[in-house]
C-alpha positions as a printed Julia matrix, in Angstrom:
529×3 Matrix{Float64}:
 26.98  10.77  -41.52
 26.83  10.79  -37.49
 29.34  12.32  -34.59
 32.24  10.81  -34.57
 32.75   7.81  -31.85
 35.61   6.7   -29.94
 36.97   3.59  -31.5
 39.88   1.4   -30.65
 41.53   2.42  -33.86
 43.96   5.35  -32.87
 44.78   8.62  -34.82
 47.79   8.16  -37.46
 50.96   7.47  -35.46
 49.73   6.21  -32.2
 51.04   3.11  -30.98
 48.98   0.14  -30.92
 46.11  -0.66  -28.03
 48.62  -2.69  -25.37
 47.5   -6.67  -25.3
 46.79  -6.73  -21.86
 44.13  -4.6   -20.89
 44.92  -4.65  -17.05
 48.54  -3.58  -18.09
 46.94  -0.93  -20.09
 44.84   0.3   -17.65
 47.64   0.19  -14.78
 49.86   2.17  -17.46
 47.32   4.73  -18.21
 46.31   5.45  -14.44
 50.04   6.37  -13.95
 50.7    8.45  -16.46
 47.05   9.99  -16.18
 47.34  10.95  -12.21
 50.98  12.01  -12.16
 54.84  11.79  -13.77
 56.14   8.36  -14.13
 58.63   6.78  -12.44
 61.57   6.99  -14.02
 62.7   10.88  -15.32
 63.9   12.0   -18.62
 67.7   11.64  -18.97
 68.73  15.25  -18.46
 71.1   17.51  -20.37
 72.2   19.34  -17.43
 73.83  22.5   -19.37
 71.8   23.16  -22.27
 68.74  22.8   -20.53
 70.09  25.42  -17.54
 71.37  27.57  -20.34
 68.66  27.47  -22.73
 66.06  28.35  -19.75
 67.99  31.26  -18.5
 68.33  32.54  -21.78
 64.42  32.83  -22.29
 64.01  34.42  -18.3
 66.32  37.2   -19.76
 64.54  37.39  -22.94
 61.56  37.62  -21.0
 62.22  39.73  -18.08
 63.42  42.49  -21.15
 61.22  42.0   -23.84
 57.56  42.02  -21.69
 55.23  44.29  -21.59
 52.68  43.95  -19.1
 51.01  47.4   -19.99
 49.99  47.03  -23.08
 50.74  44.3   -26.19
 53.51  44.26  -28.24
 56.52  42.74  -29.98
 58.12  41.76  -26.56
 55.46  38.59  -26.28
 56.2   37.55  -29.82
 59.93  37.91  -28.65
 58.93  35.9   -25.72
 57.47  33.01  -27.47
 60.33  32.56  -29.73
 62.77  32.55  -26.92
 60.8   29.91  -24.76
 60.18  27.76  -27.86
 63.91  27.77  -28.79
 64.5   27.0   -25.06
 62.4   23.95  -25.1
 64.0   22.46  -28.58
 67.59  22.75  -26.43
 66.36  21.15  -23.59
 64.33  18.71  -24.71
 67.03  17.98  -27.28
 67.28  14.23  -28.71
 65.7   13.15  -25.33
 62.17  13.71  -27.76
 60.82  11.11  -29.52
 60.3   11.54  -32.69
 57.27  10.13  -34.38
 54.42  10.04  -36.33
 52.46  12.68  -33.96
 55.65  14.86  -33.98
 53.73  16.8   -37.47
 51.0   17.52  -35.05
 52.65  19.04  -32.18
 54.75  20.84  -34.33
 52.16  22.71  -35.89
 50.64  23.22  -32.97
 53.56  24.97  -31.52
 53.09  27.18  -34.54
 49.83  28.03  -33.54
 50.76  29.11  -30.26
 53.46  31.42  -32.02
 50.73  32.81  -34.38
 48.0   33.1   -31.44
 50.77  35.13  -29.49
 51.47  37.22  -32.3
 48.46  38.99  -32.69
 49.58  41.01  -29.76
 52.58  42.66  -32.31
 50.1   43.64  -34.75
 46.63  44.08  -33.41
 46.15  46.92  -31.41
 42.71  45.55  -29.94
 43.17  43.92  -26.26
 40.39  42.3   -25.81
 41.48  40.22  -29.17
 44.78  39.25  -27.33
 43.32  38.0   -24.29
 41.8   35.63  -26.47
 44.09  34.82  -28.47
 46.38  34.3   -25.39
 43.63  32.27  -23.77
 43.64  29.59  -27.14
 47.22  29.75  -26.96
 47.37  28.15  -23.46
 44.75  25.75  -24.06
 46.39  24.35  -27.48
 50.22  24.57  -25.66
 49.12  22.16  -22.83
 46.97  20.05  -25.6
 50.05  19.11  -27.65
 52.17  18.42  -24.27
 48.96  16.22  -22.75
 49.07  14.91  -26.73
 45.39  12.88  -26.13
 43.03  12.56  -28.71
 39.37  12.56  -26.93
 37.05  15.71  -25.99
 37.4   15.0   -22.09
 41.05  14.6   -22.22
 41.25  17.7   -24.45
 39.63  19.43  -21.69
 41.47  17.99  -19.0
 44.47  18.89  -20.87
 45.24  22.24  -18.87
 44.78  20.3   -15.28
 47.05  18.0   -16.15
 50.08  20.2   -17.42
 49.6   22.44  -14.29
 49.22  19.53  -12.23
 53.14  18.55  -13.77
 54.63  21.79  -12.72
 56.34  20.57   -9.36
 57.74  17.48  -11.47
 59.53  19.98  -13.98
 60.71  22.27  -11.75
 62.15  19.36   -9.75
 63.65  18.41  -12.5
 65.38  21.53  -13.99
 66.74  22.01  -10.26
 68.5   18.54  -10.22
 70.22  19.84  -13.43
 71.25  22.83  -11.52
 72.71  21.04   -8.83
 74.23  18.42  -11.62
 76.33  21.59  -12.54
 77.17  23.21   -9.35
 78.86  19.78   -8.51
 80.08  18.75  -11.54
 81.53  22.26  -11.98
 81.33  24.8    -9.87
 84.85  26.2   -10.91
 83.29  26.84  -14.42
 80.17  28.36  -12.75
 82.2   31.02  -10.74
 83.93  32.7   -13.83
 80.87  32.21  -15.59
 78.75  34.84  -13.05
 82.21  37.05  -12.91
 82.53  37.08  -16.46
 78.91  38.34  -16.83
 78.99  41.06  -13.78
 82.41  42.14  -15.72
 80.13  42.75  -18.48
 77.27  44.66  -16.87
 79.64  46.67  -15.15
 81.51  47.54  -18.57
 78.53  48.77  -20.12
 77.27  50.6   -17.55
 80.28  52.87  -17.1
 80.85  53.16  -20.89
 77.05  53.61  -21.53
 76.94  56.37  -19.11
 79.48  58.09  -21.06
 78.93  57.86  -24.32
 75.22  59.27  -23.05
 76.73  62.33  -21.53
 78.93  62.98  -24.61
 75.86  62.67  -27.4
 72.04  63.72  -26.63
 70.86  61.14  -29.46
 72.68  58.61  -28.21
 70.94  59.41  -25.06
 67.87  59.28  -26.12
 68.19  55.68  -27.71
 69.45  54.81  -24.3
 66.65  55.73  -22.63
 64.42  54.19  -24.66
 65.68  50.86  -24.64
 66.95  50.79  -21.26
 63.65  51.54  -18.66
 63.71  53.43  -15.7
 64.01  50.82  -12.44
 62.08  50.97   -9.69
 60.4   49.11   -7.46
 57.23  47.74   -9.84
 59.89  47.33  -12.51
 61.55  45.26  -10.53
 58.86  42.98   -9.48
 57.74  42.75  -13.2
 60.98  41.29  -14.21
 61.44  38.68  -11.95
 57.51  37.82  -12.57
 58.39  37.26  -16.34
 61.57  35.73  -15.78
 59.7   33.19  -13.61
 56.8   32.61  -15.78
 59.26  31.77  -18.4
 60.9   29.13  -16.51
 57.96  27.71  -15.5
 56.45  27.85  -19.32
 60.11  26.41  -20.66
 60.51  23.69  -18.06
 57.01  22.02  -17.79
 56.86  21.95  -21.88
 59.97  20.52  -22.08
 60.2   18.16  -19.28
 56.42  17.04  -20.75
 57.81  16.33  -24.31
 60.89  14.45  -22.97
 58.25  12.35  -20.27
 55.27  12.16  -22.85
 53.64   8.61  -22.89
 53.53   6.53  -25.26
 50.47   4.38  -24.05
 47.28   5.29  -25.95
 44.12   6.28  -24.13
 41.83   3.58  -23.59
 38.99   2.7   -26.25
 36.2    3.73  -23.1
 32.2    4.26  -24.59
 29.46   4.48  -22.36
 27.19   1.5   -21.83
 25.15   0.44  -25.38
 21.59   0.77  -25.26
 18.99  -1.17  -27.64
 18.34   0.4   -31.1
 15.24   1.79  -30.06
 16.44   3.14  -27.18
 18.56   5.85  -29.09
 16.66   5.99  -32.16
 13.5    6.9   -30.72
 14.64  10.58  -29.18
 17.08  11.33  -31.94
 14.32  10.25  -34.63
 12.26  12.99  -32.84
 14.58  15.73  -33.04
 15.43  14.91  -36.46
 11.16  15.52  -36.94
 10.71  18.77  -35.31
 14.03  20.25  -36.92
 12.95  18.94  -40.21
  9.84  21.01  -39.4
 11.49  23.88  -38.27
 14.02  24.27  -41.79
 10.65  23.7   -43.75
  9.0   27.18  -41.78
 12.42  28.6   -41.92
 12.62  28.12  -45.62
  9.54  30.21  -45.76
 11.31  33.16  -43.99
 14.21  32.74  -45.71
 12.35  33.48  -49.26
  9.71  35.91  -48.0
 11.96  37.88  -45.84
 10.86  40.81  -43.87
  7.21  41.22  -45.46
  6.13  37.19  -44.58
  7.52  37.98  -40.99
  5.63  41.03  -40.39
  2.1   39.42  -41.28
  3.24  36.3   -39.38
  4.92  37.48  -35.69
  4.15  40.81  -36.61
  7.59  42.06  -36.0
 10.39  43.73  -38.2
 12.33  41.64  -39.68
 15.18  42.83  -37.26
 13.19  42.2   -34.3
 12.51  38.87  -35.12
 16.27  38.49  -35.71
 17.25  39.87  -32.62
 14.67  37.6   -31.22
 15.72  34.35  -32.33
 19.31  34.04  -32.39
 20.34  33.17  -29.14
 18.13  30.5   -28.92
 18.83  28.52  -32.38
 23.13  29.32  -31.02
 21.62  27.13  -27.76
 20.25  24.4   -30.08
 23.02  24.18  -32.32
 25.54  23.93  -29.06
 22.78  21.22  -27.55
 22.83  19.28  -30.71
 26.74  18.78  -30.68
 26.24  17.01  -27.26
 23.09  14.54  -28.4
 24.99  13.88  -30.99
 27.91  12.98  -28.76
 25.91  10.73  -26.82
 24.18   8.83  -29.27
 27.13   8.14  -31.33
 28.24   6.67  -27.9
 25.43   5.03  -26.36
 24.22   3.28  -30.09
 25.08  -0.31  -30.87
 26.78  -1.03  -34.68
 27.35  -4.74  -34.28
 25.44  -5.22  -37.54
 25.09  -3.82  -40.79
 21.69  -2.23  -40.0
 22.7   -0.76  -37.07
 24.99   1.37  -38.56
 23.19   2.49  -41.19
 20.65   3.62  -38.89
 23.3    5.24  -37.4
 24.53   7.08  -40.19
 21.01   8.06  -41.56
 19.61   9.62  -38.49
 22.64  11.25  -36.94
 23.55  12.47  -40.35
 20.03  13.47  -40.88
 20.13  15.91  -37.52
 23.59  17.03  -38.43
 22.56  17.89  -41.75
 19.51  20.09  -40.62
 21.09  21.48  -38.11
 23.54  22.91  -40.33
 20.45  24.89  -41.79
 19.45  26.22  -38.37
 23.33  27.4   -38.8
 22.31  29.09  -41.67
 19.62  30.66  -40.33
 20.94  32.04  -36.98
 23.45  33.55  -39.43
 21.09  34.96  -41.62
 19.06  36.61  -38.42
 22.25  38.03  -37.16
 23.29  39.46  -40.69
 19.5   41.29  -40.38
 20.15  42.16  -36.96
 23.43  44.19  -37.85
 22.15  45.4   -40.74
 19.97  47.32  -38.64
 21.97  47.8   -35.66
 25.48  48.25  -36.78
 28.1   45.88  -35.89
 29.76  45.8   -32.89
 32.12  43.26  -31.07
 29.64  40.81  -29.24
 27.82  40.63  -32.21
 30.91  40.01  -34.43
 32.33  37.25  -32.02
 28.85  35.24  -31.93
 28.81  35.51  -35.7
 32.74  33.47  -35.45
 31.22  31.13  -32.76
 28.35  30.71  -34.7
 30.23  29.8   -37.83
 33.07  27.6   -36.16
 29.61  25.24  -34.93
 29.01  24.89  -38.69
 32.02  23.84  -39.36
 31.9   21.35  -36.65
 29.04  20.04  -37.94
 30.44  18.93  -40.97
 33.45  17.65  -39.39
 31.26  15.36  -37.52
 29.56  14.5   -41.04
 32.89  13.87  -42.79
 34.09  11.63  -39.95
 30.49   9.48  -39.74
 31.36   8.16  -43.17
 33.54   5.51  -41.81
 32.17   5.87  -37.71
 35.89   6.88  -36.63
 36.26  10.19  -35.23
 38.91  10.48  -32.7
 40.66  13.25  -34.92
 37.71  15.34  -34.54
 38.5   17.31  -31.25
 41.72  18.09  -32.3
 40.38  19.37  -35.74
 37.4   22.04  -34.16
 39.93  23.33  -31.93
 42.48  23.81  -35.07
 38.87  25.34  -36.12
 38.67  27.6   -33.57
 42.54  28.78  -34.03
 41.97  29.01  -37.27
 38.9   31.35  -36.85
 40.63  33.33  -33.99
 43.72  34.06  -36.16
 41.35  34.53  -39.55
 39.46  37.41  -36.81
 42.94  38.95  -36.17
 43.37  38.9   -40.04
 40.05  40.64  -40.56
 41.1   43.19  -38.13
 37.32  43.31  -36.42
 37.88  46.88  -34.82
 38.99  48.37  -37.58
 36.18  46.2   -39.71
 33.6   47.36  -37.19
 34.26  51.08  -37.36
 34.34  50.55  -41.55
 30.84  48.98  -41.45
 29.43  52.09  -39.19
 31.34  54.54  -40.75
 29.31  53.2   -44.1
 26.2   52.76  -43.01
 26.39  56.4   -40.82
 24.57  58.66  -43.61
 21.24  56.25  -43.94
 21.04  55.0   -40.31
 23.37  57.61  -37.71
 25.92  56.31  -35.39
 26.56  55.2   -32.59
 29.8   57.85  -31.43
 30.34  56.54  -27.91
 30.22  53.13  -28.72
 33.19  53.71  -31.58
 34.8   55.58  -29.4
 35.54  52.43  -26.87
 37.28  50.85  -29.71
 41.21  50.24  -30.24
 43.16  52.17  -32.04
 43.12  49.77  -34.81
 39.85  51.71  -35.59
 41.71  54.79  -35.94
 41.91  54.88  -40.04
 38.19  54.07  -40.81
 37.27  56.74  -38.11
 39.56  59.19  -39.8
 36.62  59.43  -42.75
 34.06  60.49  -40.44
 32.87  64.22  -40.94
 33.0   66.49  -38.02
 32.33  66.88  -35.14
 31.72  63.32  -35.48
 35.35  62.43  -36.63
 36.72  64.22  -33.51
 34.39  62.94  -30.85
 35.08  59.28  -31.7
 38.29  59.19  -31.69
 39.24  61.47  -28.38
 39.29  58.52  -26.15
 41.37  56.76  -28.2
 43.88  59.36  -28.87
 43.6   59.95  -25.03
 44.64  56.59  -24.06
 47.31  56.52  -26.75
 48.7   59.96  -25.71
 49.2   58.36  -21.91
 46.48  60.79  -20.76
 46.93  63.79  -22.16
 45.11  66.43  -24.16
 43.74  64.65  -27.7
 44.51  67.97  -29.49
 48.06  67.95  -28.52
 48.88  65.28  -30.74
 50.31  61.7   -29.9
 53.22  62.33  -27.63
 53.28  59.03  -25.75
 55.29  56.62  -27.56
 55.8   53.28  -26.53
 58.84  51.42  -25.54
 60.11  48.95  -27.81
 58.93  46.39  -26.28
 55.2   47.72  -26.47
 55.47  48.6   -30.65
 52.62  47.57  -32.17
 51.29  47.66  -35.65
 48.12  48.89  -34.71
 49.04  51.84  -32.69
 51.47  53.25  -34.73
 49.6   53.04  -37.64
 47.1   54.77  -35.43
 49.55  57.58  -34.76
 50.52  58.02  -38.04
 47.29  58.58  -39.08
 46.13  61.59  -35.92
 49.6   62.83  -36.23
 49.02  64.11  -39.75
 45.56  65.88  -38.92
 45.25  66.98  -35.25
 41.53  66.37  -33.17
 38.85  69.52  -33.08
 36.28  70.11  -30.29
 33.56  67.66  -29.84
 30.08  69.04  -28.19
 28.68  66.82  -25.84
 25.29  66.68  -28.3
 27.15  64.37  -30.35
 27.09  61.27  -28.57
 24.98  58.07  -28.51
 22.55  56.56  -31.41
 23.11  60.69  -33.32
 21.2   60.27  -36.44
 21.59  63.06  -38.72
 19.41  61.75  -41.66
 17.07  59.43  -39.6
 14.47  57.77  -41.64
């Protein structure tokens, strides 16, 4: 019942601790500060072939205006480029059930962007993507190495790119006869399609028009963004798989920070376990009395006090994962009673500080009760909630004091919650809560109108001029700028289709936008209390 520890046990599948512990600690220095000596036998043509096939993919299938199918497309390519170069120069073991599914959560994180219309949800989504892509290629099992993760696959970038070019040159010696018909053959091909394309356009408008959707206009920005994809591919496809085919074997050292005496530890965490145990008992009282026991107490409404106090018990909870962290780090276990004392207290603040959980949820539930929902408030909620489960991570691991798993679980935790948040849909939840509430407490029309256009259907139920004044901006930016009563004229290439948005046109497509006064705007309460 206490934060898990660093032990010299590893995770199932890692090799054993080396013997020697200078040998160990030579071995992990090298393959901590930079690629090892000796470079991954190469596969000279599959790995060329496999990489250029994901720059095309990618140079094609991005989108850099908006999100779409072309970065699920993407992923797919890369990751099918990296199985064919890495080939059976990856070694296969017990961690290979981990990385795999971690690949799978980069595909998943990535394809929000095909069905989610909301941005601001794929940048995020993108941004977990990265960090769990260069966890499974740094493939450590502690917090700091978790974090480090990201410095040390950009810090391997030269070494892969090194090493696809050697397998360039490998061909170009080995065969540069091959190489020449190779290009010919393929400029045969462009040419062929061009001149055939072109005529088959001229002879049939629909034809045309197909054409000219698939096949964007080039110019100079168009340009630049293809070769920017088609690099960022090969950089994504050659760092992952050079790092799988170079990935150590040596486990990280078994390092703790200097032991203390029992008092030494127990002493600050016995006090925090005191003043939160007095802190649940008061909150145990709000809890039950709700709004009437706070307004004789702080003399505030209940969502005042809400809004009052949730920021600070989200600063405790995140404070309390780091005590926690140290303690379990700093405390001796040599004997029997040490670790129970171990267990009992750490479990004791772990346990009550899942109830301060419960209560920063509860005073955010109040707080958008009366407020309305919107994003920040929604995300906090998710952060909130992914601490919780944290929490009893760390529980579940203190039965036994071995925790090294842990890291790696909360951030499958916080994949988990970002893809259960794209399930949820939270712009289009968001709008739904307003849109119910609107009647009893008004609305907040400029705010819903910053929304995606996964919003779009829930707004469609709002009366007018309400209905029409929320969603101009939003039929604005999907129209590419024009008029919202005109009706949603801007369609996006293939590459940008997206679930969201053309759900969103389907839905203004079949009823067209009115006029919206400007007295309809912010916090309009029609039936205020």
């Amino acid at each position: 019942m206490s934060l898990p520890v660093t032990t010299a046990t590893p995770p199932p599948g890692e090799p054993p601790e080396p013997s020697s512990p200078a040998s160990s600690s030579r071995e992990s220095s090298s393959h901590e500060y930079g690629p090892p000596e000796s470079t991954p036998a190469p596969r000279p043509r599959a790995a060329i072939t496999a990489t250029a096939g994901a720059a095309i993919v990618a140079a094609v299938a991005l989108s850099w205006d908006r999100p779409g199918i072309g970065w699920l497309l993407t992923a797919l390519a890369v990751a099918a480029a990296v199985v064919v170069s890495a080939g059976s120069g990856f070694a296969w073991s017990g961690r290979t059930a981990v990385r795999a599914g971690e690949a799978v959560a980069v595909v998943a994180l990535i394809a929000v962007g095909a069905v989610r219309a909301a941005e601001w949800l794929f940048v995020l989504c993108m941004f977990a993507a990265g960090v769990v892509g260069c966890v499974a290629l740094a493939d450590r099992w502690s917090a700091g190495s978790l974090v480090a993760a990201p410095l040390r696959v950009a810090g391997s970038v030269p070494a892969a790119l090194r090493w696809l070019l050697k397998d360039a040159i490998r061909i170009r010696v080995q065969d540069r006869g091959a190489a020449r018909r190779t290009t010919i053959a393929g400029l045969v091909a462009v040419a062929l399609l061009a001149v055939f394309g072109f005529l088959l356009a001229e002879a049939d408008a629909a034809f045309a028009e197909v054409l000219s959707v698939l096949i964007p206009s080039v110019d100079g920005s168009t340009s630049v963004q293809w070769l920017g994809s088609a690099a960022a591919a090969v950089v994504v496809t050659a760092v992952a798989a050079y790092g799988l085919l170079t990935g150590t074997t040596v486990p990280e050292p078994a390092s703790r920070l200097g032991l203390v005496r029992r008092v030494e530890w127990a002493l600050p965490v016995g006090g925090l376990v005191a003043l939160f145990a007095g802190f649940v008992a008061v909150q145990a009282t709000v809890l039950f009395g709700g709004g009437e026991h706070v307004a004789k107490t702080a003399g505030l409404t209940y969502a005042e006090y809400a809004r009052a106090g949730f920021w600070q018990l989200m600063v405790v909870t995140g404070l309390t994962v780091i005590v926690v962290g140290v303690a379990a780090q700093i405390a001796p276990r040599a004997t029997v009673s040490d670790r129970v004392l171990l267990r009992t207290l750490l479990g004791l603040l772990s346990a009550l500080t899942l109830v301060i959980v419960a209560s920063a949820l509860s005073r955010m539930a109040a707080y958008e009760q009366a407020y309305g929902f919107t994003r920040q408030r929604l995300l906090v909620t998710v952060g909130e909630l992914w601490l919780g489960v944290l929490f009893l991570l760390i529980l579940v691991a203190g039965i036994k004091l071995r925790g090294r798993w842990v890291p790696r679980a909360a951030l499958a935790a916080a994949v988990g919650a970002l893809i259960g948040l794209a399930v949820l849909n939270p712009d289009a939840f968001i709008a739904q809560q307003n849109v119910d509430r609107f009647e009893k407490h008004g609305i907040d029309v400029y705010y819903l109108s910053t929304l995606s256009a996964d919003a779009v259907p829930a707004l469609q139920k709002l009366p007018e001029p309400y209905r029409s004044c929320a969603l101009a901006a939003i039929t604005n930016e999907l129209t590419g700028g024009s008029a919202p009563s005109s009706g949603s004229n801007r369609r996006d290439a293939w590459q940008e289709w997206n679930l969201g948005r053309a759900t969103a046109r389907a839905h203004l497509d079949d009823d067209a936008l009115g006029p919206c006064s400007a007295a309809y705007g912010r916090y309009d309460l029609p039936d205020a209390d």
